[in-house]
N, C-alpha and C positions, 0 to 999 in steps of 0.2 A: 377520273377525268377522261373526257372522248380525247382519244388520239390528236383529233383537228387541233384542240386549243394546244398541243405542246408543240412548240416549235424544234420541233424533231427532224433534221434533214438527212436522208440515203446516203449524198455523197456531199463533198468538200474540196474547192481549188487546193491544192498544196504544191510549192514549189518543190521541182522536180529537176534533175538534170541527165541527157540524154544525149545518147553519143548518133552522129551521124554514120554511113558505112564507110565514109572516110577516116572515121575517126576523130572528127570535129566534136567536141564537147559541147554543149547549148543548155542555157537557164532556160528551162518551160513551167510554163505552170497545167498540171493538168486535173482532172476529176478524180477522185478517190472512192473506194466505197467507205461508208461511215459502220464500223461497227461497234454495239456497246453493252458490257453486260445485261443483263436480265434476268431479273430475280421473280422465278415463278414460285407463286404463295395461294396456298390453298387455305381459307380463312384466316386467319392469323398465322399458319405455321407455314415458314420458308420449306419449297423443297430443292429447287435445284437452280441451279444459275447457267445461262445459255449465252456465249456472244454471239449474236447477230445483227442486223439491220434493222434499225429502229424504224420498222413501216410496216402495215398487214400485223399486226400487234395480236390486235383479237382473234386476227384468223390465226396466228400462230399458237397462241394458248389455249385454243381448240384442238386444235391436231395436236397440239403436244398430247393433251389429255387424254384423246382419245387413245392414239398410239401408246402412251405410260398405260392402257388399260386403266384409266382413273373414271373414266366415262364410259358410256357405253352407245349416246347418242347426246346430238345438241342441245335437247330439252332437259339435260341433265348440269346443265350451267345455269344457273340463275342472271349470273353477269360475269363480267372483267372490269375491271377498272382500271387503267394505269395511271401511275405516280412514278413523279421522280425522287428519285432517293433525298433525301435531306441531303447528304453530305454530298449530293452532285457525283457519286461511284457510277451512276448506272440510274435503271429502272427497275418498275415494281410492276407485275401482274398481279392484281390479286382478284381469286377466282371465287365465285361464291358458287360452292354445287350445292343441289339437290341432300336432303339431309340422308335419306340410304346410302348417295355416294361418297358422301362427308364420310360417315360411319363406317362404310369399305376403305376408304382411303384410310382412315386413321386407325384400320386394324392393318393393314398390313407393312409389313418392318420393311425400312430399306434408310443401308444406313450411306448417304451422298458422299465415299470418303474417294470415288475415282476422280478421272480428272474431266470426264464429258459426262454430258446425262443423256448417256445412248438409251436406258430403261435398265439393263444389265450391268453397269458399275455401280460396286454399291450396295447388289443386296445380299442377302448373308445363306442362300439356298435357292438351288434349283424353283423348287415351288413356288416363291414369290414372285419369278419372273413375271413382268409384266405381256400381255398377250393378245393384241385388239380380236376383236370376234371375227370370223371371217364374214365375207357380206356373200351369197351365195347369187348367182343366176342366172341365166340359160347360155349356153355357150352361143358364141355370134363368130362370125367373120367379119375382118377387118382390109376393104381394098386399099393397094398399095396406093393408090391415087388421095387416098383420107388419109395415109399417115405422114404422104407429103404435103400435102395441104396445112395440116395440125405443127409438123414440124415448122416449116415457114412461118405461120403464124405464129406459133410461138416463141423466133427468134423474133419479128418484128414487134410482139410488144412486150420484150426484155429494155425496156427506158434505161433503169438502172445500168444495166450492164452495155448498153450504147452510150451512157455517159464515162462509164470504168474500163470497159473490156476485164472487170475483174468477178464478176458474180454470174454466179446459174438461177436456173429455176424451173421449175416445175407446174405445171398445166393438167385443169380437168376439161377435156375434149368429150364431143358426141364422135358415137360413129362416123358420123360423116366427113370428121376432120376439123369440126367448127367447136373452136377455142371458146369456153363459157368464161372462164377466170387464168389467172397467170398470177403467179407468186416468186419471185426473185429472194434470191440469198437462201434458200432453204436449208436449214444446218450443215452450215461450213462442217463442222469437222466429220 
């Protein structure tokens, strides 16, 4: 199911109480970030479970996969799909690769018993470590003037975290300084 039809929200009013520097106690109500299991599943078989923010879904089950070294570029996804869990726990990624990467993924062991899925809780040997490829190419310079630029831009379109003040995020910038994309909440732990 496309992201749009699930009525999935970032953040959430919740009653709060906050002390003045007086020390006056006050009922507020403020924003919250929303975070909620996530269960990434690579054809039929669950691999690991991530809390995050339930927004940028697809982009996140890409990067996951890339960084898990489960892919090796985005033509190696067929799709994503999400679902919500029957029993309302959470949600469901389920990724359909490429069948070479099907067949990589389901030879190498890794057994989910940590308590994150950093790519290294969990497997049973050095060798298995997961490893994305490095992307190689040509050294450049970067003016101080594009990293304040990029910086600024990418507080001002953190939505999420102007409604929380409680999440980050992370930005693919040009040289120049000029923000292409912005992704918020990027694996909390």
């Amino acid at each position: 199911m496309p992201q749009s039809e699930l009525n999935l929200r970032a953040a959430e009013s919740v009653e709060v109480e906050r002390f003045t520097f007086a020390g006056v106690r006050v009922a507020d109500i403020r924003a919250a970030a929303v975070e909620t299991p996530v269960n990434i599943v690579y054809a039929p078989i669950p691999f690991a479970v991530m809390m995050c923010s339930p927004q940028d879904l697809e982009d996140f089950a890409i990067g996951f996969s890339f960084t898990e070294g489960i892919i090796d570029s985005i033509d190696d996804i067929r799709s994503v799909v999400i679902e919500e869990d029957s029993e309302q726990r959470g949600l469901r990624l389920v990724v359909s690769l490429a069948s070479d990467k099907m067949q990589r993924h389901l030879a190498r062991a890794r057994n989910i018993s940590g308590r994150t899925g950093c790519g290294v809780c969990g497997i049973d040997d050095l060798s298995a470590m997961p490893c994305a490829s490095a992307i190689t190419a040509p050294p450049f310079t970067l003016e101080v003037d594009s990293i304040i630029r990029a910086l600024d831009d990418l507080v001002a379109r953190q939505t999420l975290n102007a409604q929380t003040g409680a999440t980050h995020a992370a930005g693919w910038c040009k040289a120049n300084g000029e923000v292409l994309a912005v992704r918020e909440d990027v694996g909390r732990h």
